[in-house]
C-alpha positions in Angstrom: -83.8 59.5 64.8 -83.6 61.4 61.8 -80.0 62.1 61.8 -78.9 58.5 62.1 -81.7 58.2 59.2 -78.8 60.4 57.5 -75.9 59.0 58.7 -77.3 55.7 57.8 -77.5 57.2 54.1 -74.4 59.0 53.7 -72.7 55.5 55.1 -74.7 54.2 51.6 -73.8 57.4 49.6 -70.2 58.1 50.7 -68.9 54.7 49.7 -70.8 54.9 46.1 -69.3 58.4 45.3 -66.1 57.2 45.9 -66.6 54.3 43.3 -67.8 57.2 41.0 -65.0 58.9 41.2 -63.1 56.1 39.6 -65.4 55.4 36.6 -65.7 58.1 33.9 -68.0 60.9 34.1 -71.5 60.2 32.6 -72.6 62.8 30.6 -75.3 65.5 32.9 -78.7 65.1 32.1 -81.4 67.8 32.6 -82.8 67.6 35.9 -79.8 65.7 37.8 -78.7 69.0 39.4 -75.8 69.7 37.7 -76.8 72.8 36.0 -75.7 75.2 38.4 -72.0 73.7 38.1 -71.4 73.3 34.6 -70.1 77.0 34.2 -67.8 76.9 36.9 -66.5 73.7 35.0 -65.4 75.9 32.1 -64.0 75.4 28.7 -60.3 76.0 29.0 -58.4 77.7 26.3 -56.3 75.1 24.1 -57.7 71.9 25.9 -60.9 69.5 24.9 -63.1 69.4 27.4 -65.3 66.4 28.0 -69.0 66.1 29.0 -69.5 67.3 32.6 -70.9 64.7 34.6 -71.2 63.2 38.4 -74.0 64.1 40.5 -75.4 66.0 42.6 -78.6 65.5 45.5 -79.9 67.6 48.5 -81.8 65.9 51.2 -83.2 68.2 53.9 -80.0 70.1 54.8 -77.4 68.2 53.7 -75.9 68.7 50.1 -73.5 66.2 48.2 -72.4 67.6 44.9 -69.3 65.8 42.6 -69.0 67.8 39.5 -66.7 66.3 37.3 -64.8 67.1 33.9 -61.8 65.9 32.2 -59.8 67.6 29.8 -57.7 66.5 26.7 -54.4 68.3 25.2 -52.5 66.0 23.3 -51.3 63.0 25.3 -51.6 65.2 28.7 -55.3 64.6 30.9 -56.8 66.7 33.4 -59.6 65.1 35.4 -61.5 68.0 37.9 -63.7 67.8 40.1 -66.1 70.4 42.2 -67.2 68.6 45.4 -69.3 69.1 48.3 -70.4 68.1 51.5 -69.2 64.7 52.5 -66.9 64.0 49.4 -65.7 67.1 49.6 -65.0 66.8 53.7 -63.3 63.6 53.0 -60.7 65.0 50.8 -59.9 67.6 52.7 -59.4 66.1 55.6 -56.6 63.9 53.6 -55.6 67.3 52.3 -52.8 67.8 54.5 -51.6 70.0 57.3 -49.6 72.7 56.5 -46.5 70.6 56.3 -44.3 69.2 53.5 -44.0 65.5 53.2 -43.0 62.7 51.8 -45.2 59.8 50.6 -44.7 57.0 48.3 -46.6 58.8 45.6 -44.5 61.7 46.0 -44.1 64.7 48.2 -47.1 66.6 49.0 -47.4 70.2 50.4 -49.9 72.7 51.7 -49.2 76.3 51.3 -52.4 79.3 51.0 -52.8 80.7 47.3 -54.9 83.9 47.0 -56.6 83.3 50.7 -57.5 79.4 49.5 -55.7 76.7 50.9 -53.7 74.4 48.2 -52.7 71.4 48.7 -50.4 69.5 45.9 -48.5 66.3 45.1 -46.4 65.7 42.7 -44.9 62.7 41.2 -41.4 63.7 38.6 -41.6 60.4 37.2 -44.1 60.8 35.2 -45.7 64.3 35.6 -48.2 63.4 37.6 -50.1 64.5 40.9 -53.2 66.6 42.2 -53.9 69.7 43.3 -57.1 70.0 46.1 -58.2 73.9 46.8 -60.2 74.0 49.5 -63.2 76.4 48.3 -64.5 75.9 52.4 -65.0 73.8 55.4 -67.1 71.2 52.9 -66.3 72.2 49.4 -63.0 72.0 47.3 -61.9 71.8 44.0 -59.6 68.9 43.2 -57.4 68.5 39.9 -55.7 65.4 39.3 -53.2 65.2 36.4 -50.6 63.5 34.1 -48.0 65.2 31.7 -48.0 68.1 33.4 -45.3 70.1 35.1 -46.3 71.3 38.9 -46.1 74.7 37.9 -48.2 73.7 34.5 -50.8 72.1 36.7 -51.1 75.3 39.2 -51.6 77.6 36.1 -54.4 75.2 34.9 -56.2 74.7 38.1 -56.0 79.0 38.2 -57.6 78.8 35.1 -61.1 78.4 37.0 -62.6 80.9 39.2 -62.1 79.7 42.7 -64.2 82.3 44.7 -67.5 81.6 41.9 -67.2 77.9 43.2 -66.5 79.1 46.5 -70.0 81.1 46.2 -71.9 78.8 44.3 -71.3 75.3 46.9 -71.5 77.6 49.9 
């Protein structure tokens, strides 16, 4: 009874986060549980960083975190995000499987950087695409840009440290 207590809530939860995702991050307030997460989210040299928001709750076992930041240089936005649990699971299971392909939003590809696995898209047109590392079975890091170069975009997502967020959602 209680897990379809929690399935009945993440079916509430799940589509709300994903309508969160779209709007722009609120700013964190004390006590929303985003505390532990905003120095993972960290100020990156020669880009303005915006407020961290999102959200994050824990009932019982279960744990759904979205930590979210953009980041400003010029013309050129960074939007990242530090999920877990069923957000997280969700992306990764659109992550990709190891293979390159083709898509209408561009080619996507899965390779492992560093023992994580990375998966990217990439759209020449206009610079654009995300990179989702999966930090573990329900926790990833995703980076979705514009004005970017792929290689540009892969030095930026290295810019945070991937095993602290690994530790810190585990």
């Amino acid at each position: 009874m209680i897990a379809r207590r929690r399935l009945a809530g993440l079916a509430v939860v799940v589509p709300s986060l994903a309508a969160a995702a779209l709007v722009p991050p609120s700013p964190a307030r004390a006590g929303d549980g985003l505390e532990p997460y905003a120095p993972l989210l960290v100020e990156l040299p020669g880009w303005k960083a915006g407020k961290l928001g999102g959200l994050a709750m824990q009932d019982g076992g279960s744990r759904i975190v979205v930590a979210q930041r953009g980041y400003e240089r010029g013309e050129i936005h960074v939007s990242v995000q530090l999920l877990a649990g069923a957000p997280a699971q969700s992306r990764l299971a659109a992550g990709g499987t190891g293979m390159r392909t083709e898509a209408s939003h561009g080619p996507a590809s899965t390779t492992t950087i560093d023992g994580f696995k990375v998966t990217r898209t990439f759209q020449a047109s206009d610079k654009s695409g995300t990179i989702l590392i999966a930090l573990g079975p329900s926790a990833a890091l995703s980076l979705a840009f514009k004005g970017l170069t792929e290689d540009e975009a892969l030095a930026t997502a290295k810019g945070f440290d991937w095993k602290a967020m690994r530790a810190a959602v585990k």
